[in-house]
MILOMI-480031 format. One record per residue (C-alpha): residue number from 1; residue in one letter; x, y, z. Coordinates in nm, 2 decimals. Each point is the difference from the previous one (the first is absolute). Layout:
BEGIN
+------+-------+--------+--------+--------+
: tilo : gukol :     c1 :     c2 :     c3 :
+------+-------+--------+--------+--------+
:  NUM :     a :      X :      Y :      Z :
...
+------+-------+--------+--------+--------+
//
This chain:
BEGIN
+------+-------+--------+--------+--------+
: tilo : gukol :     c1 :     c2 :     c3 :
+------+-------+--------+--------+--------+
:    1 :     x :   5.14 :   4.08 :   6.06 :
:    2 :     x :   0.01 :  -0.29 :   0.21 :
:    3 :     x :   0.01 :  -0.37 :  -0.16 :
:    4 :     x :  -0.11 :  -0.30 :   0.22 :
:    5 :     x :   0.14 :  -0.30 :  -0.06 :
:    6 :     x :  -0.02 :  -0.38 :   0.12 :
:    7 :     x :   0.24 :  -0.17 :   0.12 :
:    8 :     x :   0.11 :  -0.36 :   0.18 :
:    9 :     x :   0.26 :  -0.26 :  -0.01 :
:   10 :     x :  -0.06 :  -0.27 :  -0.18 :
:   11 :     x :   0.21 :  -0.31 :   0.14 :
:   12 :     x :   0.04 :  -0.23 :  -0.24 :
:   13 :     x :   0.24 :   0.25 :  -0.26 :
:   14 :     x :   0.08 :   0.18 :   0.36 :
:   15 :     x :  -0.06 :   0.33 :  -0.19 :
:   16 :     x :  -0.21 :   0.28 :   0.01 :
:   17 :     x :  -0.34 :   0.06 :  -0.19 :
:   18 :     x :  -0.11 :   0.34 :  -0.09 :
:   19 :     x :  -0.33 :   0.16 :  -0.14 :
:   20 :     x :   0.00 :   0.32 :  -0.14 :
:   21 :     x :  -0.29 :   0.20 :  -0.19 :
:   22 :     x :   0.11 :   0.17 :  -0.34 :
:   23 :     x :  -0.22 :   0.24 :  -0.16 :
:   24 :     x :   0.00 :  -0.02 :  -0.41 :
:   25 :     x :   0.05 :  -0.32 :  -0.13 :
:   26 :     x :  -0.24 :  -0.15 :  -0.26 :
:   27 :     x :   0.14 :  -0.27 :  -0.16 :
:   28 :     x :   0.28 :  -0.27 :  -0.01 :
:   29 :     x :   0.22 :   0.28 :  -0.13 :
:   30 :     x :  -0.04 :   0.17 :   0.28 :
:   31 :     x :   0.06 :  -0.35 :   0.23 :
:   32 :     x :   0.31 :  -0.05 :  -0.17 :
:   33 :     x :   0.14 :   0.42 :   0.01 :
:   34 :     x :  -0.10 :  -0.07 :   0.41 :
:   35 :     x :   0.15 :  -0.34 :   0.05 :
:   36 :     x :   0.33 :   0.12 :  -0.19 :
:   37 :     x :   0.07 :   0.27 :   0.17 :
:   38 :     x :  -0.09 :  -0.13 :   0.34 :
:   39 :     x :   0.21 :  -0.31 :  -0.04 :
:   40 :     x :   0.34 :   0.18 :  -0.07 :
:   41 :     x :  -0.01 :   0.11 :   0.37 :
:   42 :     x :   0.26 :  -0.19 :   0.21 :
:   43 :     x :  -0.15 :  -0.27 :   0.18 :
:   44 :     x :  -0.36 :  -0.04 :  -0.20 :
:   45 :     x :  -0.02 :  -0.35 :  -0.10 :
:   46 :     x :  -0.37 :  -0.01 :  -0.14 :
:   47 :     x :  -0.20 :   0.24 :  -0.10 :
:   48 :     x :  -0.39 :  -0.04 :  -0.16 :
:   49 :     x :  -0.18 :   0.29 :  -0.12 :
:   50 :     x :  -0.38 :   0.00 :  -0.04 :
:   51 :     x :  -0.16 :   0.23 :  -0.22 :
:   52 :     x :  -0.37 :  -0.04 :   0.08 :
:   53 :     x :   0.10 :   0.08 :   0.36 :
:   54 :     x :   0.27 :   0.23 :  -0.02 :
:   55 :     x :   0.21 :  -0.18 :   0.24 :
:   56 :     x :   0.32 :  -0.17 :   0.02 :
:   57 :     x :   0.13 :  -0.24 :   0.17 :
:   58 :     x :   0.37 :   0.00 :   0.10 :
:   59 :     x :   0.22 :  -0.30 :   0.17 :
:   60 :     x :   0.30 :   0.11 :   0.10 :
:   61 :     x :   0.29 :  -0.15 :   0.24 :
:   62 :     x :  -0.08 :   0.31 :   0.26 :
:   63 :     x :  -0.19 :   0.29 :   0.03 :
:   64 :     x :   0.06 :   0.25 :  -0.30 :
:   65 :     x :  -0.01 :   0.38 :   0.05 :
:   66 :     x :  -0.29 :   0.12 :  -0.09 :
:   67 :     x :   0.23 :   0.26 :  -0.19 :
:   68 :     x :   0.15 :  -0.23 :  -0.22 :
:   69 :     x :  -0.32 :  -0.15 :  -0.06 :
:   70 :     x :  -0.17 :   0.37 :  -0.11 :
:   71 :     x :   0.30 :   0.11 :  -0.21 :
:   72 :     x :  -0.05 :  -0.33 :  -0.23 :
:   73 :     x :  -0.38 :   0.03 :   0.02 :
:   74 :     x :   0.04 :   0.35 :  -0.16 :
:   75 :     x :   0.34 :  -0.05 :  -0.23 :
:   76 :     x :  -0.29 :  -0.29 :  -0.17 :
:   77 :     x :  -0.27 :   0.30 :  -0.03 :
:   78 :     x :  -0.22 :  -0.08 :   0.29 :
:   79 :     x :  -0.12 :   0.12 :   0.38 :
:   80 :     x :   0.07 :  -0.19 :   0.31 :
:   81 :     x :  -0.32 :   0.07 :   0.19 :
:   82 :     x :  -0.24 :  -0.03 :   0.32 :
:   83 :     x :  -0.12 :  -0.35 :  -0.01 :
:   84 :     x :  -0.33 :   0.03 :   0.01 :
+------+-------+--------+--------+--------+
//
């Protein structure tokens, strides 16, 4: 499965924003299980996770692997997915 995210600079923090889509969540619960997880990867320095949407938005000093960024998406109980 491929997951297409958005990404671009963003000059005034001179870091990195992120968009992934993650299949499952429902509630703030769910936001915060995301966010947690997400933000213990080196190098994440805001994260904001959207229910109603299913996405999340990640800042981060550089570009994170993707890798890193499934494994904590999954340890919380959810699916890193196509953007759609």
């Amino acid at each position: 499965m491929t997951t297409e995210t958005t990404t671009e600079s963003t000059e005034a923090s001179g870091g990195v924003t992120t968009v992934y889509q993650v299949k499952g969540m429902s509630c703030g619960h769910c936001e915060g299980a995301v966010s947690g997880e997400i933000s213990t990867i080196e190098g994440v320095t805001s994260v904001q996770a959207t229910a109603a949407t299913g996405q999340v938005t990640v800042v981060s000093e550089s570009v994170l692997d993707e890798s890193a960024v499934r494994a904590a998406v999954d340890e919380a109980g959810y699916e890193l997915v196509e953007h759609v």
